[in-house]
C-alpha positions as CSV (number, residue, x, y, z in Angstrom):
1,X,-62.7,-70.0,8.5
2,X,-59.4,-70.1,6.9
3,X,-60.0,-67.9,3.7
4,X,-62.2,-64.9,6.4
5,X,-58.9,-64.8,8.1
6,X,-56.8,-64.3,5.1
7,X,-59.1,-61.4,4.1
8,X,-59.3,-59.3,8.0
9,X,-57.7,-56.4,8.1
10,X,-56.6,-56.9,11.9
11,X,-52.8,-56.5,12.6
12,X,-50.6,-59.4,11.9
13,X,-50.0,-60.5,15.7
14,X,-54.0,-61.0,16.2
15,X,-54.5,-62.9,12.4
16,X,-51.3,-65.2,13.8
17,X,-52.4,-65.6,17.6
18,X,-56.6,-66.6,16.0
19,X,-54.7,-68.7,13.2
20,X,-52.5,-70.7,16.1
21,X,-55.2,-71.0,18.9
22,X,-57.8,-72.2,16.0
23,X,-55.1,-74.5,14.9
24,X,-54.6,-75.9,18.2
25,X,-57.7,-76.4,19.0
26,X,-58.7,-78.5,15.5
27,X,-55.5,-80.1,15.2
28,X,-54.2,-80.9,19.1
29,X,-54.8,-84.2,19.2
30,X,-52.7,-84.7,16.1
31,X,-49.2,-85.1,16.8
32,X,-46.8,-88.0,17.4
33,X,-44.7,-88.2,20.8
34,X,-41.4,-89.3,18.7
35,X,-41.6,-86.6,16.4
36,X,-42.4,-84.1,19.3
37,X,-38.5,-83.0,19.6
38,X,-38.2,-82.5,16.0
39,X,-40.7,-80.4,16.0
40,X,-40.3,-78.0,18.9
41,X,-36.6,-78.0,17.6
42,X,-38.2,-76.8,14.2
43,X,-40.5,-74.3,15.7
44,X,-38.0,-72.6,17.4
45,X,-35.5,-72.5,14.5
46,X,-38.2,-71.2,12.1
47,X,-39.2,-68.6,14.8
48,X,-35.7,-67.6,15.1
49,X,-35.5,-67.1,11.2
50,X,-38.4,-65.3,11.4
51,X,-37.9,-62.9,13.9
52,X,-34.3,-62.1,12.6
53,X,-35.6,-61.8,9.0
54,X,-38.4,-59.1,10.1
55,X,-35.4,-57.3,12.4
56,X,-33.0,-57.2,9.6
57,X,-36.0,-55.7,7.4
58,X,-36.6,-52.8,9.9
59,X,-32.9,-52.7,11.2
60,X,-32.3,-49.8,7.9
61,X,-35.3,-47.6,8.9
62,X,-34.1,-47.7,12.9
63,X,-31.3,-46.7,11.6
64,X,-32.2,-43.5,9.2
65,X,-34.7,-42.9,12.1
66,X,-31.4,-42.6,14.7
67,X,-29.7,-40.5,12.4
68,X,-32.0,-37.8,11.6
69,X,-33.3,-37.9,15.3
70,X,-36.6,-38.8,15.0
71,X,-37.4,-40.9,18.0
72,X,-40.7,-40.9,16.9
73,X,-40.4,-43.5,14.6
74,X,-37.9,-44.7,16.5
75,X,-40.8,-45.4,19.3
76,X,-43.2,-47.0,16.2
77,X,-40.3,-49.0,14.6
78,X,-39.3,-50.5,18.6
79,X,-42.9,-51.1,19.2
80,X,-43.8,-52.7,16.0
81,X,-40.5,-54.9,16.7
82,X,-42.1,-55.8,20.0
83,X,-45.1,-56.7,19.0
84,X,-43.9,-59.8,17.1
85,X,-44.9,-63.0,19.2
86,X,-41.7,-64.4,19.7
87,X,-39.9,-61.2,21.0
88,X,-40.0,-60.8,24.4
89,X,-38.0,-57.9,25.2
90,X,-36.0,-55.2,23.4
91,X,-33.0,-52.9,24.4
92,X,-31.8,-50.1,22.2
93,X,-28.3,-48.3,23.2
94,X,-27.0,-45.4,21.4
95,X,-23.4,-44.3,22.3
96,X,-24.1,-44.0,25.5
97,X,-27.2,-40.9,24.9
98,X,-30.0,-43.3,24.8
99,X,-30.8,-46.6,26.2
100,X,-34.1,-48.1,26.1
101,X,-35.3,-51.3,27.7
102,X,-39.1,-52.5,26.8
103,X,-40.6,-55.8,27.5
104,X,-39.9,-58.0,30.1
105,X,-36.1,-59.4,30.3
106,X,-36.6,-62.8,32.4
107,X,-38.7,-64.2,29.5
108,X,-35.9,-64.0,26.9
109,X,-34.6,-67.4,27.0
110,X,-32.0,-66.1,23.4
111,X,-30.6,-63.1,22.9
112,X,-29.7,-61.6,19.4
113,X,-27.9,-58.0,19.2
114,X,-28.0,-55.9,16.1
115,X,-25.4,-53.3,15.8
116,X,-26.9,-50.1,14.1
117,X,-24.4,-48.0,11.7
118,X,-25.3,-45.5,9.3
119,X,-23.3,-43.5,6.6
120,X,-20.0,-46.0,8.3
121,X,-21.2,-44.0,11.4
122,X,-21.5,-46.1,14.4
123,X,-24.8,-45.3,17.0
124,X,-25.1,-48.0,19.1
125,X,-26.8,-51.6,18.8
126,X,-30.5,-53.1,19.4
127,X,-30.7,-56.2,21.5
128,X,-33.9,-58.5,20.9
129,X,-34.9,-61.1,23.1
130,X,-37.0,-63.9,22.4
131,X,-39.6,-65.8,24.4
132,X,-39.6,-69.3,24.0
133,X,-41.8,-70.2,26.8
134,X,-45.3,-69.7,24.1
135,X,-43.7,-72.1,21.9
136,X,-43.1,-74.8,24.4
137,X,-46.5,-73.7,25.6
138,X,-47.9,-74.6,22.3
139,X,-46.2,-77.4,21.7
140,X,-46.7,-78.9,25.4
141,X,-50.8,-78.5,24.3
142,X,-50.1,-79.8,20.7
143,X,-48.4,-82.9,22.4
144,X,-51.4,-83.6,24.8
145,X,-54.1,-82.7,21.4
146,X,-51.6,-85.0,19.3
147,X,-51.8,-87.8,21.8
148,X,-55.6,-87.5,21.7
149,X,-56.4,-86.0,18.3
150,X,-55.2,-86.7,14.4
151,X,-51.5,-85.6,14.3
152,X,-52.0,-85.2,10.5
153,X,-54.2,-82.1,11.4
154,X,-51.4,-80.5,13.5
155,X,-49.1,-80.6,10.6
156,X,-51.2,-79.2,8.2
157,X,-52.4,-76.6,10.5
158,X,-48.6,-75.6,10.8
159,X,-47.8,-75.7,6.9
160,X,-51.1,-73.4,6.9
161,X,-49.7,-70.9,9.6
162,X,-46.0,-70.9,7.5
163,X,-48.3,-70.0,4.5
164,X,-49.9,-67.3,6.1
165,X,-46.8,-65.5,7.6
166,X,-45.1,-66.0,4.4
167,X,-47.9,-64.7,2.4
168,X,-49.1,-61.6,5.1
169,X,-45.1,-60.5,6.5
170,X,-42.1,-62.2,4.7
171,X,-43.3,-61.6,1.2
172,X,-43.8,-57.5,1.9
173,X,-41.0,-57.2,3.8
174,X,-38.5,-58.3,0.9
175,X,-40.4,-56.1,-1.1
176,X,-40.0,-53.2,1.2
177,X,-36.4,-54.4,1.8
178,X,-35.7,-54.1,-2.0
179,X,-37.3,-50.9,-1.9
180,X,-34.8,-49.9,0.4
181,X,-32.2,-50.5,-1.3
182,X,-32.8,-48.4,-3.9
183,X,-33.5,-45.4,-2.0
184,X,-31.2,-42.2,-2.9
185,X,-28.8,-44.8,-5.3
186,X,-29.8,-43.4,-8.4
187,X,-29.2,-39.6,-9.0
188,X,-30.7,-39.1,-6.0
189,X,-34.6,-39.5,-6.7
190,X,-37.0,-40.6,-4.6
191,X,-38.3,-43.9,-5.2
192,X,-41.9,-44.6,-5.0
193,X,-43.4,-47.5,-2.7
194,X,-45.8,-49.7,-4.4
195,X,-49.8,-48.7,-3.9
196,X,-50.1,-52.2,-2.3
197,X,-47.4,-51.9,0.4
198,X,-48.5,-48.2,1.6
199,X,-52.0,-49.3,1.9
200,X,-52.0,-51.9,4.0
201,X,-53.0,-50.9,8.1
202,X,-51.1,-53.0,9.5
203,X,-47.2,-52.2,10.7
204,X,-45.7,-53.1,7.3
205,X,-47.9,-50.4,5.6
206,X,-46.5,-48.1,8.8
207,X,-43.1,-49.1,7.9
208,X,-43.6,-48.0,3.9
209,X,-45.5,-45.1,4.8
210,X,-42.6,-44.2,7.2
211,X,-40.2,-45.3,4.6
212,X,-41.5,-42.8,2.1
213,X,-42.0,-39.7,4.6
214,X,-38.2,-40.6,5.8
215,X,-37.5,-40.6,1.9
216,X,-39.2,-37.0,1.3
217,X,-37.7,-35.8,4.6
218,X,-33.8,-36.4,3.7
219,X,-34.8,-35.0,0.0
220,X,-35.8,-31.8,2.1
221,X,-33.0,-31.7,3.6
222,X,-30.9,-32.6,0.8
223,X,-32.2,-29.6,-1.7
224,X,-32.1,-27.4,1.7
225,X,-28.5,-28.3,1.9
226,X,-27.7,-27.5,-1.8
227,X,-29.2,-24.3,-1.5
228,X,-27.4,-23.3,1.3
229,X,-23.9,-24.7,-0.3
230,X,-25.0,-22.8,-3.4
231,X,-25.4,-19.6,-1.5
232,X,-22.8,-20.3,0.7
233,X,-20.5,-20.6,-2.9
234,X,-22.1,-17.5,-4.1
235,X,-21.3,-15.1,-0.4
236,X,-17.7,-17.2,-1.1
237,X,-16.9,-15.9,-4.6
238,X,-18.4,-12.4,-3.7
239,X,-16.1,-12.4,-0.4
240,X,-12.8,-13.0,-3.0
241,X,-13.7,-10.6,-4.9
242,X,-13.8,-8.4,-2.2
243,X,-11.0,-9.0,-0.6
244,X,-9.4,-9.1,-4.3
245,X,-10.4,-5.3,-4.7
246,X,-9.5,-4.8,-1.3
247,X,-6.1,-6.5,-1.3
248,X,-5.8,-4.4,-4.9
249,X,-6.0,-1.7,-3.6
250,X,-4.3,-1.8,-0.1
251,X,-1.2,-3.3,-2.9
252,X,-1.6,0.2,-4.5
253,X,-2.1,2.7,-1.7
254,X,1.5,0.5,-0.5
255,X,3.1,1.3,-3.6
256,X,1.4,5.0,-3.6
257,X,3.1,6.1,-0.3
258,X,6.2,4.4,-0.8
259,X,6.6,6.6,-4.2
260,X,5.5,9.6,-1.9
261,X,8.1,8.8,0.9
262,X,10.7,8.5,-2.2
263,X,9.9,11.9,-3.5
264,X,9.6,13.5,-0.3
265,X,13.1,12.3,0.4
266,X,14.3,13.0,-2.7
267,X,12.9,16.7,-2.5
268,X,15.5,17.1,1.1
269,X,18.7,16.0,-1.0
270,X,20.3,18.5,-3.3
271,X,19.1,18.3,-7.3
272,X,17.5,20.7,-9.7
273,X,13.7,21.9,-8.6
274,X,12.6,21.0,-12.4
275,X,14.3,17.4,-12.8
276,X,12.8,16.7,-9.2
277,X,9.3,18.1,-9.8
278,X,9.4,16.4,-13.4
279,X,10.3,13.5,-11.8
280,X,7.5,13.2,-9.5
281,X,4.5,14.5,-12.2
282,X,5.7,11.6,-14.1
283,X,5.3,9.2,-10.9
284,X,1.6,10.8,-10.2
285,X,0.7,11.1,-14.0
286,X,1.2,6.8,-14.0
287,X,0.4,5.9,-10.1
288,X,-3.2,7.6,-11.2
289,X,-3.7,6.4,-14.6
290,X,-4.2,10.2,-16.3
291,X,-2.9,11.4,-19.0
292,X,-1.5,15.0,-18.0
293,X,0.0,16.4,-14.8
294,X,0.8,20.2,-14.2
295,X,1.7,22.3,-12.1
296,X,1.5,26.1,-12.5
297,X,2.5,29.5,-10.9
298,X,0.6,32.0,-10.2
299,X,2.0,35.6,-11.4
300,X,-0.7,38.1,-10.6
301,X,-3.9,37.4,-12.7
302,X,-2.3,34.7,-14.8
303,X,-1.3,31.0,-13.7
304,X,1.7,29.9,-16.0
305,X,3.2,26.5,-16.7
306,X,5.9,25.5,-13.9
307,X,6.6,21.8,-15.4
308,X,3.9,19.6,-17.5
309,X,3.9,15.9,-17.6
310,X,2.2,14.0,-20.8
311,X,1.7,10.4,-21.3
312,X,1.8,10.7,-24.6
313,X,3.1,13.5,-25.8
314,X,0.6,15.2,-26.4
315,X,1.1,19.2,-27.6
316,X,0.4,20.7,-24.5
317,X,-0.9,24.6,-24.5
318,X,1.4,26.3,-22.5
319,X,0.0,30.2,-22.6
320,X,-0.9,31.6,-19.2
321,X,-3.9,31.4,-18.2
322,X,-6.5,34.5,-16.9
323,X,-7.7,33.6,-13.5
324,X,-9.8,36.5,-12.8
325,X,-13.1,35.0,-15.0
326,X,-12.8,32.3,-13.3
327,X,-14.8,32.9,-10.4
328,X,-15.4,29.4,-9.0
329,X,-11.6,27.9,-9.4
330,X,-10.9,31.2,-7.3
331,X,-13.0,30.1,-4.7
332,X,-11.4,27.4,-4.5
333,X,-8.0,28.3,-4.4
334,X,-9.2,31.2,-1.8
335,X,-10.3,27.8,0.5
336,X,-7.3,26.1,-0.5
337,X,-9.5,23.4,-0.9
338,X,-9.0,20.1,-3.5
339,X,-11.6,20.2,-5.9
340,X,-12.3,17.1,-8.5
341,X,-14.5,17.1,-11.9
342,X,-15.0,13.4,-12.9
343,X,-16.9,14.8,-15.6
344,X,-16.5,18.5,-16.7
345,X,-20.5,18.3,-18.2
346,X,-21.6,18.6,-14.6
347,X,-19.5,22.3,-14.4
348,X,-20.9,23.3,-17.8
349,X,-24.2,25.3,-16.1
350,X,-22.7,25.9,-13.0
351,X,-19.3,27.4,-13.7
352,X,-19.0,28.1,-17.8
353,X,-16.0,29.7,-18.0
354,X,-14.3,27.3,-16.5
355,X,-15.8,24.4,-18.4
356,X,-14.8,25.9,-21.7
357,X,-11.1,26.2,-20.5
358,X,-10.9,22.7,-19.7
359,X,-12.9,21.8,-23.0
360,X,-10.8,23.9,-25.6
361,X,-7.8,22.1,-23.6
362,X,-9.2,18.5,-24.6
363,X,-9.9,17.5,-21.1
364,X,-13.1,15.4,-19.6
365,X,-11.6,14.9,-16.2
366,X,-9.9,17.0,-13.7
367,X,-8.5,17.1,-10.5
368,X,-6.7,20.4,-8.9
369,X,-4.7,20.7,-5.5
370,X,-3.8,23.9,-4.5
371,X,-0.8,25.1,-3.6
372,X,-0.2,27.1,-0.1
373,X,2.9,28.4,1.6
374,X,0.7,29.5,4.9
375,X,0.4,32.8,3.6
376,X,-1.0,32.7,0.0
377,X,-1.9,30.1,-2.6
378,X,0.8,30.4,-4.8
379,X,0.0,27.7,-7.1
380,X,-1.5,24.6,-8.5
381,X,-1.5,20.8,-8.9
382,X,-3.8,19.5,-11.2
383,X,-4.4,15.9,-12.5
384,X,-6.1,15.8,-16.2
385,X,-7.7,12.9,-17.7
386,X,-8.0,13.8,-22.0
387,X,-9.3,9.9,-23.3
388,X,-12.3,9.2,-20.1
389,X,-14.6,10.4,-17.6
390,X,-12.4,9.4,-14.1
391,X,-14.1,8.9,-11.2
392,X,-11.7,10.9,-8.0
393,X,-12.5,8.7,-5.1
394,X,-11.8,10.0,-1.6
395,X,-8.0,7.6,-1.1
396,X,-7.1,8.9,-4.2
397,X,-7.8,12.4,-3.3
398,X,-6.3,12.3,0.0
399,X,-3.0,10.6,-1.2
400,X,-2.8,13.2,-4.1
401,X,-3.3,16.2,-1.6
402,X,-0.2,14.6,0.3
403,X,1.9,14.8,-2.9
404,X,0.5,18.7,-3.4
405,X,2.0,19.2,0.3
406,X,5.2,17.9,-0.7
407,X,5.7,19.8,-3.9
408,X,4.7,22.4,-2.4
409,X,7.1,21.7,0.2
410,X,10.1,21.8,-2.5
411,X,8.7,24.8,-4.4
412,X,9.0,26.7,-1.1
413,X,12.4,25.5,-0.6
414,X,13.5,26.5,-3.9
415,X,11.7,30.0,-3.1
416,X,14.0,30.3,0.1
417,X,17.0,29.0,-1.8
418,X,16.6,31.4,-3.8
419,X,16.1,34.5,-2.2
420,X,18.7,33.2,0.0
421,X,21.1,32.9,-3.1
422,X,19.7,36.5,-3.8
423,X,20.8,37.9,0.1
424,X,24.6,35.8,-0.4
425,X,25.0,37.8,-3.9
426,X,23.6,41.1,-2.0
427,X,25.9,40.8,0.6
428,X,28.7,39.3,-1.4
429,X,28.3,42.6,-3.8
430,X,28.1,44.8,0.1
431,X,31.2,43.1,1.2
432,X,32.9,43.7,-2.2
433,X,32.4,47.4,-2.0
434,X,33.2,48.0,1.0
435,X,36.4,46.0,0.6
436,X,37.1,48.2,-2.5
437,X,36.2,51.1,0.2
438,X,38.9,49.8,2.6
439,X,41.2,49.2,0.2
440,X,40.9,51.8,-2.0
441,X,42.2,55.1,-1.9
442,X,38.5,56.7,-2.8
443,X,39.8,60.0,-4.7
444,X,42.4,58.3,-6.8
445,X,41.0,55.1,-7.2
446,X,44.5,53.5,-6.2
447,X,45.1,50.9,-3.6
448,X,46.3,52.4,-0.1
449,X,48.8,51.3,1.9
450,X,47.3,48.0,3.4
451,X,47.0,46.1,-0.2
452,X,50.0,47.5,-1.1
453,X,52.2,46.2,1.3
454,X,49.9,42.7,0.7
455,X,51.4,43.0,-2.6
456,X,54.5,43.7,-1.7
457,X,54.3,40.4,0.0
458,X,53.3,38.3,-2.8
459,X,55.8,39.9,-5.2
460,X,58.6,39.1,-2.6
461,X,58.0,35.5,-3.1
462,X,57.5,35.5,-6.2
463,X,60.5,36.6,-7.2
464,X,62.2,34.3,-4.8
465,X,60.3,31.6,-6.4
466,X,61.6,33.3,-9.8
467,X,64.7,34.5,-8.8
468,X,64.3,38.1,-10.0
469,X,64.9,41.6,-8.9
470,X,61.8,44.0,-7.5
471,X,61.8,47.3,-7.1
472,X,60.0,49.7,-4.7
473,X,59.4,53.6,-4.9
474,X,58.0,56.5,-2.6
475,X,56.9,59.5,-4.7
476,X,55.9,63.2,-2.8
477,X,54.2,65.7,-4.6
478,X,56.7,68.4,-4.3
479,X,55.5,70.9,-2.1
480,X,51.6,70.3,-2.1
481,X,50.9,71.9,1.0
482,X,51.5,75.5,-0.4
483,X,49.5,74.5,-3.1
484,X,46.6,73.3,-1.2
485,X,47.0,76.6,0.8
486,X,46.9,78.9,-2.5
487,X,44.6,76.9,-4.4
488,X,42.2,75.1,-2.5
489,X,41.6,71.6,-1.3
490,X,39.5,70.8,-4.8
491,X,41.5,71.6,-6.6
492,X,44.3,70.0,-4.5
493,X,42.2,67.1,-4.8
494,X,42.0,67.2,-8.7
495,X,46.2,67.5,-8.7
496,X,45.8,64.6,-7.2
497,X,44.3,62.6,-9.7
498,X,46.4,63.6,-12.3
499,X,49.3,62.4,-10.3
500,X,47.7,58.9,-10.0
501,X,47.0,59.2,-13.2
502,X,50.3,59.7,-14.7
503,X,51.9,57.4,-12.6
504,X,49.9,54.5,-14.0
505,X,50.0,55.6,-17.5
506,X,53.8,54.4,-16.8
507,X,53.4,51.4,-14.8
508,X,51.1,49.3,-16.7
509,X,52.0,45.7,-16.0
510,X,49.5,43.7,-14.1
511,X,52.4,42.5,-12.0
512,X,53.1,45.9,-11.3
513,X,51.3,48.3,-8.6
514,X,50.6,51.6,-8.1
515,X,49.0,53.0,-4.2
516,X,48.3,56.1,-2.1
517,X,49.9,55.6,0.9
518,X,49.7,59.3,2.1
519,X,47.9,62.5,1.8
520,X,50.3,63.7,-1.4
521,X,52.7,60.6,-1.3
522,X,52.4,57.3,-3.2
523,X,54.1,54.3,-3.5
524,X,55.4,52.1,-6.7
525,X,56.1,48.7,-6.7
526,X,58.2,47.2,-10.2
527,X,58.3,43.3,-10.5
528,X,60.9,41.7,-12.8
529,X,63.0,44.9,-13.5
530,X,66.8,45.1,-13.3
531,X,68.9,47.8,-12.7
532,X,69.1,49.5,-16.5
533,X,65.4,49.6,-16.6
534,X,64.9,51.0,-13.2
535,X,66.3,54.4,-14.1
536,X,65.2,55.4,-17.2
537,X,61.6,54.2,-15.5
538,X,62.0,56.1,-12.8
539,X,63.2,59.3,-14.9
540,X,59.6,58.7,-17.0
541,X,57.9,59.1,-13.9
542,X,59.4,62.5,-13.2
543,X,58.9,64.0,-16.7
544,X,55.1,62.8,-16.7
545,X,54.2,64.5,-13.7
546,X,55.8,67.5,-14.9
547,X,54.4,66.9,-18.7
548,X,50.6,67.1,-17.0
549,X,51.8,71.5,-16.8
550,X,49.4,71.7,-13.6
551,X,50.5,75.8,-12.2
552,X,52.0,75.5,-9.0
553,X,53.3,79.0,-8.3
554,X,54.3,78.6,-4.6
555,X,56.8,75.8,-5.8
556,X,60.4,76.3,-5.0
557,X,61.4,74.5,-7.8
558,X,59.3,74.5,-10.7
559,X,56.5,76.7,-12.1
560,X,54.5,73.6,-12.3
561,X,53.5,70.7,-9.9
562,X,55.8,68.2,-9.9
563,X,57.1,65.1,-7.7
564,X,60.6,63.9,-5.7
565,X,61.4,60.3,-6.3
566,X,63.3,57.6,-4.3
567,X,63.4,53.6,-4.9
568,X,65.6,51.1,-4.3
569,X,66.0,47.3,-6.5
570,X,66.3,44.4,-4.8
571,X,67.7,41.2,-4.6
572,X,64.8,38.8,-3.7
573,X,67.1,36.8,-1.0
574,X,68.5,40.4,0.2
575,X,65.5,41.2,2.2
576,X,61.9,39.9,3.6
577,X,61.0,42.7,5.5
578,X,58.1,44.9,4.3
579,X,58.3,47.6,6.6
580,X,62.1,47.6,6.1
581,X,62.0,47.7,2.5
582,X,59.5,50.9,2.4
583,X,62.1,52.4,4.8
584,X,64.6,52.1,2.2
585,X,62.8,53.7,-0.3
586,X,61.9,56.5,2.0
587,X,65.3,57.3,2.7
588,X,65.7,57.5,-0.9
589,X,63.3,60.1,-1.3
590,X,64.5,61.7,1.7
591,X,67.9,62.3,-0.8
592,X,65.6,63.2,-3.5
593,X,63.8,66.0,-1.8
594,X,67.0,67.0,0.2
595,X,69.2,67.2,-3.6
596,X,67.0,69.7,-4.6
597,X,63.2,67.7,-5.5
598,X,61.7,67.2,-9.0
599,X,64.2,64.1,-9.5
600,X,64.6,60.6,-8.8
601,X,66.9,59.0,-6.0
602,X,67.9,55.0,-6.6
603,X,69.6,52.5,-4.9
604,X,70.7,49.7,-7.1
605,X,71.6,46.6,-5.3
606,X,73.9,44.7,-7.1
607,X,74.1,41.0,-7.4
């Protein structure tokens, strides 16, 4: 009987309950009243080792099976605990989301409470209470079969049913308990269950087969987790990159504008057109990595170098250049569009002319920006790349175009400036002549009575500054109204140019003056002179007039033209008076003409 029972396949509670009952009934009359205590004391410790041993063995796998939520197993693991004989009821708490009471609690005469942590997380504890009452059951009927029966029988029936459990439950259960342990410790593999243990039908061989699906599950998750940290490491490095460009770039299109805003401003304050402009080609020719930087004007047909920019100085060709060939840069400028080449192969078909310009001119990559003053394209920015193909992306464009407005900007100033400087020296030159008109006697060329008596001004302080004499004289063309009557006003007008002729041919100083201040009168003025020099001047004057032989013959005096002469020499702290000194010298001519004319009439102011 004993060995068919070690060979069924039924679950352990059934083998255990047929094994005890069978026991019982062969053996019940067996036991020994004084030893009764000792061994219901026994019992119960022995059942109390055993139930805690199997709890601590499926305590782990409650726990995975709380931690990856799968109250499935949770349900099997509970039930299986259940099941044992000695267990009569169960409660699982978790944290206050789950809390599960099975069996009946008025039978549990001991309570034992398991707490359940995983991975140092706490989820709750299982409480497992036993039933006592079966074993005082049992050993109630063992004590009435012991009183009637062999005791010896009892005792070995008992050793048999230690056997048994050992042999069906404890031994498997440290096996699956060592198993366990080794689960995920050791680079993370899966370790495999033995045949014996997952083959069983019975809830040991549940709890391996459950052991080994949880194992296979958490690898699942595991490689499912790598995979998603790899790619999660792979969208990371490809985001820093991006934001690397991106940062890069915003970095440069800061720096770009803060270059433009410099140039712009530096374009408003005064400086030369060509150190500015060279200034800012060499600021584009490095902010966009090229090699050459232009800019050209357009003079009819041709486009000439304005100002070139070379990284290394290179020999630049600096001929004009024929636009009319080139029909599509002409459209272009026509637009006043930007137009880029990253590669100048792509033009070669298209637009030929143009491509061997740029290709005799060692360049593979071009960028141009016209030039427009809202009327007319009047020029050109262009970008040149001589060692690569370059590849003009839109930012780059756009922030090129805004340095084309702002050169163009200065280029149209310095247009302005210029025709403004142009106007000034127009007018200047208007306002010159016409002073010369206004102050100019326009027959004789000599100054007139305004900027004569202007000089006579500046000489009176000089000399008071100097302390030396000046000298003024009024000189009348003797009798010139007869000979503008008998000759004619030409020729009237022709006398008078040899009049202010001579006279100047005799005052020749620079300090000196001589002006018209009449229709046939003039006026001398003599700086630094003293009274010895005065007259034998004043006599010269007289004698050239009448040297020139001009035929005057309705003069009184003379058969030739010739002049009456009054002056006076000053003292320069005698008089400050302009008006009074011309008065003097008038009245000095008055003598002159009145003592008979061609002569000379002084007054000499003594010291």
């Amino acid at each position: 009987m004993l060995k068919a029972l070690l060979k069924s396949r039924s679950p352990i509670a059934k083998k255990m309950v047929l094994l005890i009952v069978g026991a019982s009934t062969v053996f019940a009359l067996v036991s020994v009243v004084v030893q009764l205590a000792f061994h219901f004391t026994g019992a119960v410790r022995h059942i109390e080792q055993s139930v805690d041993e199997y709890n601590q063995a499926n305590i782990t796998a409650l726990e995975q099976a709380l931690w990856y939520i799968d109250y499935n197993l949770v349900d099997d693991l509970l039930q299986a605990l259940l099941k044992q004989q000695y267990v009569g009821m169960l409660k699982l708490e978790v944290n206050d989301e789950l809390n599960i009471a099975i069996g009946v609690a008025e039978l549990s005469e001991k309570i034992y409470v398991y707490p359940l942590v995983y991975q140092q997380q706490n989820l709750g504890q299982l409480s497992v209470g036993l039933d006592l009452s079966v074993v005082k059951r049992d050993i109630v009927n063992q004590a009435l079969v012991i009183f009637l029966t062999n005791g010896f029988k009892t005792l070995l029936m008992t050793l048999i049913i230690l056997l048994l459990v050992t042999r069906l439950v404890t031994h498997d259960l440290h096996r699956l308990a060592k198993v366990a342990d080794q689960i995920f410790t050791k680079q993370q593999q899966i370790v495999q269950l033995p045949d014996q243990l997952l083959q069983r039908n019975d809830e040991i061989g549940l709890v391996a087969s459950s052991m080994q699906q949880l194992q296979h599950r958490f690898q699942r998750g595991l490689d499912a987790r790598l995979a998603a940290e790899l790619q999660l490491h792979q969208h990371r490095e490809e985001l820093e990159a991006t934001v690397e460009q991106r940062t890069a770039l915003l970095n440069w299109q800061t720096e770009a504008n803060k270059l433009l805003s410099e140039i712009s401003l530096s374009f408003l304050t005064q400086g030369s057109t060509d150190e500015l402009l060279q200034r800012a080609l060499a600021i584009i020719g490095r902010l966009f990595a090229v090699e050459r930087v232009c800019v050209f004007t357009f003079e009819g047909p041709l486009a000439v170098y304005r100002n070139v920019w070379t990284l290394f100085e290179q020999e630049v060709r600096l001929d004009p250049i024929d636009l009319e060939p080139l029909r599509l840069l002409n459209a272009y400028l026509r637009d006043t569009t930007p137009f880029t080449v990253n590669d100048i192969e792509t033009v070669k078909q298209q637009a030929e002319p143009e491509y061997e310009l740029l290709r005799e001119r060692g360049i593979k990559s071009f960028a141009g920006f016209p030039l427009h003053d809202g009327k007319q394209t009047f020029g050109l920015l262009s970008c040149a790349s001589l060692n690569y193909r370059s590849i003009w992306h839109d930012h780059q464009v756009t922030l090129l175009s805004q340095f084309a407005t702002a050169i163009t900007s200065l280029l149209v100033k310095e247009k302005k400036e210029l025709a403004l400087v142009r106007l000034q020296s127009e007018l200047l030159q208007a306002n010159q002549r016409l002073l010369v008109l206004a102050e100019t006697d326009e027959l004789t060329g000599l100054l007139n009575r305004r900027p004569f008596k202007r000089e006579l001004t500046r000489a009176i302080a000089s000399a008071r500054r100097h302390k030396s004499k000046l000298a003024v004289m009024m000189a009348d063309i003797d009798y010139f109204k007869a000979y503008n009557d008998r000759y004619g006003h030409l020729q009237g007008d022709e006398a008078l140019k040899l009049v202010a002729k001579a006279l100047t041919s005799v005052v020749q100083r620079s300090e000196d003056c001589v002006a018209r201040v009449g229709g046939e009168e003039f006026a001398l003025l003599l700086t630094d002179v003293n009274q010895d020099e005065l007259p034998l001047m004043a006599r010269r004057i007289v004698e050239q007039v009448a040297a020139l032989q001009v035929e005057h013959q309705d003069s009184q005096v003379s058969p030739v033209l010739t002049i009456s002469l009054g002056g006076v020499l000053l003292n320069s702290m005698s008089v400050d008076d302009n008006n009074e000194i011309l008065q003097m010298a008038d009245n000095c001519l008055y003598d002159a003409k009145h003592q008979g004319r061609n002569r000379a009439v002084l007054d000499l102011v003594s010291d």
